[in-house]
C-alpha positions in Angstrom: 22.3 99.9 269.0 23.8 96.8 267.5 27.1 97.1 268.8 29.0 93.7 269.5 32.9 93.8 270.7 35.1 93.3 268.3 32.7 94.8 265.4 31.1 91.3 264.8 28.3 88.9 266.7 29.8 85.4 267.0 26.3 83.2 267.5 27.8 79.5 267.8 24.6 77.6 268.3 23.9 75.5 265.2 20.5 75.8 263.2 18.4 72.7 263.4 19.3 71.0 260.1 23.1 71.3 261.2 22.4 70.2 264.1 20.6 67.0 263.1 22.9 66.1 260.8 25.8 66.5 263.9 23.2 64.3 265.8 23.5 61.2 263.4 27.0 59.9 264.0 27.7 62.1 267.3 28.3 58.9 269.2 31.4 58.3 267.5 33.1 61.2 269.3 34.7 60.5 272.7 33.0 62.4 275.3 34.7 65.2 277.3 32.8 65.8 281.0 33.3 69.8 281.4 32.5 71.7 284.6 29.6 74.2 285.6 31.4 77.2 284.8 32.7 76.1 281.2 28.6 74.7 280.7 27.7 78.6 281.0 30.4 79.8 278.8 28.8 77.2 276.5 25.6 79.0 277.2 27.3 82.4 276.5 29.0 81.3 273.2 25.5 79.6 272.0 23.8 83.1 271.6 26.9 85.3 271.0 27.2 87.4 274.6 30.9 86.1 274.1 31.5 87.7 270.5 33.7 87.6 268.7 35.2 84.8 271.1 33.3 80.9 270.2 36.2 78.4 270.5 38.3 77.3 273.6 41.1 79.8 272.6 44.4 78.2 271.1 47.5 79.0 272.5 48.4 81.9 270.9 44.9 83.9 271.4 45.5 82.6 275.3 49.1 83.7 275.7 48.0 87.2 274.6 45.0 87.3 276.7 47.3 86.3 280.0 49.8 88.8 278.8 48.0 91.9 276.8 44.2 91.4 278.2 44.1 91.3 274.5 43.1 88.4 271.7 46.2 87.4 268.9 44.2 90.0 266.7 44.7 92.9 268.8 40.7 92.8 270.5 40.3 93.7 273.8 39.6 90.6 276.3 40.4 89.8 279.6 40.4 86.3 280.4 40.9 82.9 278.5 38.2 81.1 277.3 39.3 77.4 277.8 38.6 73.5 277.9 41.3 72.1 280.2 42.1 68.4 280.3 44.4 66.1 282.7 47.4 64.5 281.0 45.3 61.3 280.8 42.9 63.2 278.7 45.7 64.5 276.0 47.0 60.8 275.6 43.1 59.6 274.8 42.4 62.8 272.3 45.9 63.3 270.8 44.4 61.9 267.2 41.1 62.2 267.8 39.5 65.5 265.8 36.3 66.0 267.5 34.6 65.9 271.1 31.2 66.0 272.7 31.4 68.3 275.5 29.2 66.8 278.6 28.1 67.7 281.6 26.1 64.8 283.9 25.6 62.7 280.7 23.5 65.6 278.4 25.9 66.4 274.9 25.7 70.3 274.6 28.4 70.9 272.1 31.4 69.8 270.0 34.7 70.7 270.6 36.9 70.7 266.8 40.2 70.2 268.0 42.8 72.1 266.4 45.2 72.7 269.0 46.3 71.1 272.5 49.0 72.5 275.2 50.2 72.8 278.6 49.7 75.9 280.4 51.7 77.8 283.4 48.7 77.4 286.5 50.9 80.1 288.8 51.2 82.0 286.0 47.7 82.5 284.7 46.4 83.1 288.5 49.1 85.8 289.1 48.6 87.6 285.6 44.6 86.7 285.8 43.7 87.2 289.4 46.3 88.6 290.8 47.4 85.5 293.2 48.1 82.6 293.8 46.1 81.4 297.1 43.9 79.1 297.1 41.2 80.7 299.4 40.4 83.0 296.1 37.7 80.3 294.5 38.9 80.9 290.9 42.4 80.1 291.7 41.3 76.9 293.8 39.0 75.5 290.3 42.5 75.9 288.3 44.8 74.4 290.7 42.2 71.5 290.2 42.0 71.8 287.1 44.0 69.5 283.6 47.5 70.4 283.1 46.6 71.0 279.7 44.2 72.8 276.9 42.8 72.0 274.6 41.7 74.0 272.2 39.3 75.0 268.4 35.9 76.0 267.3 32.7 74.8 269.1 29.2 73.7 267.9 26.4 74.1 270.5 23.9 71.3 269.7 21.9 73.0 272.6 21.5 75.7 274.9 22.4 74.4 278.5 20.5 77.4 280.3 18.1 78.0 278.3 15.2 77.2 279.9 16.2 79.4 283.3 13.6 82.1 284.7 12.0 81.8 281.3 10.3 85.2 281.6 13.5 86.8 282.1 15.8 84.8 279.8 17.1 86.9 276.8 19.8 86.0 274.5 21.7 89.1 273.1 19.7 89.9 270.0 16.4 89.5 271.9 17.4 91.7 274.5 18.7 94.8 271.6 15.4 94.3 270.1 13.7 94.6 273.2 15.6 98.0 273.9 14.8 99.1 270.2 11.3 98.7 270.8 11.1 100.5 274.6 12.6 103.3 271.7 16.0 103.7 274.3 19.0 104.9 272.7 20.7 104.3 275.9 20.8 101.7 278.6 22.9 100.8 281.7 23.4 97.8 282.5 23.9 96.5 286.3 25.6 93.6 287.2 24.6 91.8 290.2 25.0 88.5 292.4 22.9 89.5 295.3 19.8 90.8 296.4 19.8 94.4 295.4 19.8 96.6 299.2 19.4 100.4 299.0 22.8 101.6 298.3 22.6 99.5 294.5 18.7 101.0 294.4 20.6 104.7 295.0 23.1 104.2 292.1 20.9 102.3 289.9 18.4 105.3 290.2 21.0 108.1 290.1 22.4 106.1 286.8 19.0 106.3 285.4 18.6 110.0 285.8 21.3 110.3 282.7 20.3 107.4 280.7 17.1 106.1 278.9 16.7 103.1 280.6 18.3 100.5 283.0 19.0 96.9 282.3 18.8 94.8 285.6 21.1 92.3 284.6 21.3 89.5 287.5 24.4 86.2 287.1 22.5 83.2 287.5 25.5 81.5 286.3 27.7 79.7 288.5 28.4 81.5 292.3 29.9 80.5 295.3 28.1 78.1 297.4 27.5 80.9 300.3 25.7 83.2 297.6 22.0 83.1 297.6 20.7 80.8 295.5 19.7 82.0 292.2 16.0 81.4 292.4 15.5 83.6 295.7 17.3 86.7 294.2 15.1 86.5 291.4 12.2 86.6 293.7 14.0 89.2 295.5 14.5 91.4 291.7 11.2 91.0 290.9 9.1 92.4 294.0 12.0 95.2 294.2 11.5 96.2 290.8 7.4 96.0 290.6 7.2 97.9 293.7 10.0 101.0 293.6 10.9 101.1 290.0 9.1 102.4 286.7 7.8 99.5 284.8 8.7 101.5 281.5 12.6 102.2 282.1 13.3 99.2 283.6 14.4 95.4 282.1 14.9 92.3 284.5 16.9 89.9 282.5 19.3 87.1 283.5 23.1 87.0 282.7 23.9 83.2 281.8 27.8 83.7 282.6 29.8 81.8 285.7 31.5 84.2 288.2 34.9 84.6 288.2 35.3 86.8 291.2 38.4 88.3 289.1 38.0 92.0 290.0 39.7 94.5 288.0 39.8 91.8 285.1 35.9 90.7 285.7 34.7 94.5 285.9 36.0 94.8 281.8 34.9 91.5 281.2 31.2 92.2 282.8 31.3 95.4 280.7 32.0 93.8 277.3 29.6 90.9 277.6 26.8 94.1 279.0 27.6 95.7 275.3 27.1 92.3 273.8 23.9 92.7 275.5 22.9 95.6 274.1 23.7 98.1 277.1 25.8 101.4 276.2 26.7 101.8 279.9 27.8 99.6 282.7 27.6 100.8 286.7 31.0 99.8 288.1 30.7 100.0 291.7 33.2 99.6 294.6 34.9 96.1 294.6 32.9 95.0 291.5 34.0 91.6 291.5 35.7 91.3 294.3 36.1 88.6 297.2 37.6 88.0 300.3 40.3 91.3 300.6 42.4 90.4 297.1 41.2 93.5 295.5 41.7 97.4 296.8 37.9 98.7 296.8 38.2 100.9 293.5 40.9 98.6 292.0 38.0 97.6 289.4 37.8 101.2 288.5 41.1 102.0 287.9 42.0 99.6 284.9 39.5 101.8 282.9 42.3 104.3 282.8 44.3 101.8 281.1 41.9 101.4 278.4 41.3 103.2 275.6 37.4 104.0 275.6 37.3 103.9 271.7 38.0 100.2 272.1 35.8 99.1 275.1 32.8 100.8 273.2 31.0 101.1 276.5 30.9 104.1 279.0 31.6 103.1 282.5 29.9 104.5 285.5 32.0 104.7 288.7 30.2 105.2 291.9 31.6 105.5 295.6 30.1 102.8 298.4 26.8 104.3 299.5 24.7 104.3 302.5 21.9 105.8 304.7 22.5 108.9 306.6 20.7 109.8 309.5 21.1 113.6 309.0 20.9 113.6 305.4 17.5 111.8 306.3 18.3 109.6 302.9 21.1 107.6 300.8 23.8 109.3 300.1 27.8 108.6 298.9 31.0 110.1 300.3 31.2 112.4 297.4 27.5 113.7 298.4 27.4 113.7 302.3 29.4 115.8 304.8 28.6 114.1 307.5 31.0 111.6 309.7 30.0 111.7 313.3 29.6 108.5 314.8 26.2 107.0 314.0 25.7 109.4 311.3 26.6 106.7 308.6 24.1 103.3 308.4 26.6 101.1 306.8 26.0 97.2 306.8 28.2 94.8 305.4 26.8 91.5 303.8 29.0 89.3 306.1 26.4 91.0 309.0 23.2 91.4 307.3 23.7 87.7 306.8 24.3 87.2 310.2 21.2 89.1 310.9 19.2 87.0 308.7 20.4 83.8 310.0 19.6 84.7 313.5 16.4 86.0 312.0 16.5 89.2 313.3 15.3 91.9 310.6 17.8 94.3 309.2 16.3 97.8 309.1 14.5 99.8 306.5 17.9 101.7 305.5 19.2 98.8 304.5 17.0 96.7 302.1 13.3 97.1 301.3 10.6 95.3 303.4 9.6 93.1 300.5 13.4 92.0 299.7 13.9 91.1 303.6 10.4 89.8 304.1 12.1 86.8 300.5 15.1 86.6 302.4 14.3 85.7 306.1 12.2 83.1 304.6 15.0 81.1 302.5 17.2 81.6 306.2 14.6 80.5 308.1 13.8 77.5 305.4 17.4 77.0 305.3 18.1 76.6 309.2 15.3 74.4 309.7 
């Protein structure tokens, strides 16, 4: 089952007698604020659900990542793992060979620096995420982002997420042995930023008809300030999966990694980092990853047929968008049902469950589960008043 991407685990968190020893001069080393998202790729390089990547990658590893989706040595990977500084920031580091990465005054690593260059912004959006506008949130953090990178190995002194939904919080290793010990020789592994409504219960469940068990595997990471907040999906997760799931084929445990909302790129991306985590399938649903309208609705699926599945190591599942149909009497898919007469088809869309919510008017029973709804008009409701 131990089965890390690019044939080794890449655990950059230091053990306590290296990282004492960092501890006694670290003030000596300028420090280097970084944002939210590169904090949880901290987090992900700390207890290897990056392997083999555990630097910010130097130019030629990012060059071939842009260009190939692949790292200098050939390794499938999808997006660049990078510290970017301002112009400012290259004059104050240029001969400086070490940095304390911060975020709101804590130290959590040290950044060895080995490399520092300038960078095409138009370009990475366009090869990464496909454009270049500014409403796409990912696109909007680089155009804000240093001019520059600046790159080499990192030490994590400590883990910045560590102590998140502790009942839930599994690195890597802890999560394999976990599986090992439920006796699973396969798992799936579902990716998620929202409450879980039917249509995910219906593939989830139809993915766990073929597998041993499934691997509920919420981003608490970094979202977009719309998303529900992390806390209340867990809530949500929980009293879904106690109440409609069997305790014995089922693991609720958290994803530390930021969301990129880079669709076809994020979908391989989410399935390497699931490997990392154990899993030796990964649902892959309609517009996994997507926002706004920059991706076609199976455009995540696709790029699996460019991708040779010797390399990614990890089976995909594809599913069609699902729903509740009246005549059916239950959820179904457009591969499963017949039936397309008007009002046939229960179909929400976040965008008017939210709505819904807002207003605090109760979506019905086809589209979420009482006790999910029952979490979520209470954080509306808390949140309008």
């Amino acid at each position: 089952m131990l089965n890390f991407h690019g044939g080794r685990q890449v655990e950059k968190l230091v053990s306590e007698e290296k990282r004492e020893s960092l501890l006694k001069d670290i003030e000596k080393h300028p420090a280097l604020e970084v944002d939210e998202a590169f904090l949880c790729d901290i987090e992900m390089m700390a207890t290897g659900a990056l392997s083999p990547v555990g630097e910010s990658m130097k130019k030629e590893d990012y060059q071939s990542v842009l260009s190939e989706m692949r790292l200098s040595d050939g390794v499938l990977w999808p997006f660049p793992i990078v510290v970017r500084v301002s112009a400012e920031d290259v004059e104050r580091f240029k001969k400086v060979d070490t940095l304390r990465l911060v975020h709101k005054g804590k130290c959590y690593a040290l950044l060895h620096v080995e490399d520092i260059y300038s960078y095409n912004r138009e370009e990475e959006a366009l090869r990464v995420y496909g454009t270049t506008s500014t409403e796409h949130p990912s696109v909007k953090r680089l155009v804000e982002a240093g001019s520059y990178i600046i790159a080499g190995p990192i030490d994590v002194l400590r883990r910045p997420l560590e102590t998140l939904f502790p009942e839930h919080n599994r690195t890597p290793s802890q999560l394999h042995q976990l599986i090992i010990q439920k006796g699973w020789k396969t798992a799936v592994g579902f990716q998620t930023r929202n409450p879980i409504h039917r249509a995910h219960e219906y593939i989830q469940k139809c993915a766990l008809e073929i597998v041993d068990g499934l691997i509920v595997n919420p981003l608490v990471g970094l979202t977009k300030k719309d998303d529900i907040p992390a806390d209340v999906r867990m809530r949500c997760y929980e009293v879904l999966l106690e109440n409609y799931y069997p305790e014995e084929r089922v693991i609720l445990s958290i994803y530390h990694g930021a969301m990129r909302y880079g669709g076809p790129r994020e979908a391989v991306f989410h399935a390497i980092t699931r490997k990392n985590y154990g899993c030796t399938h990964f649902i892959v649903g309609r517009d996994h990853a997507g926002v706004g309208n920059f991706y076609g609705p199976y455009d995540a699926q696709k790029i699996f047929d460019t991708i040779d599945s010797s390399e990614l190591g990890i089976t995909p599942l594809f599913f069609e968008n699902s729903f509740y149909c009246r005549r059916c009497g239950g959820m179904a898919s457009f591969k499963t049902c017949p039936h397309d007469g008007e009002g046939d088809r229960l179909v929400f869309s976040g965008t008017r469950v939210r709505e819904m919510l807002s207003r605090g008017e109760v979506p019905p029973p086809e589209f979420s589960r009482p006790e999910v709804i029952s979490i979520l008009l209470e954080y509306y409701q808390s949140k309008n008043s």
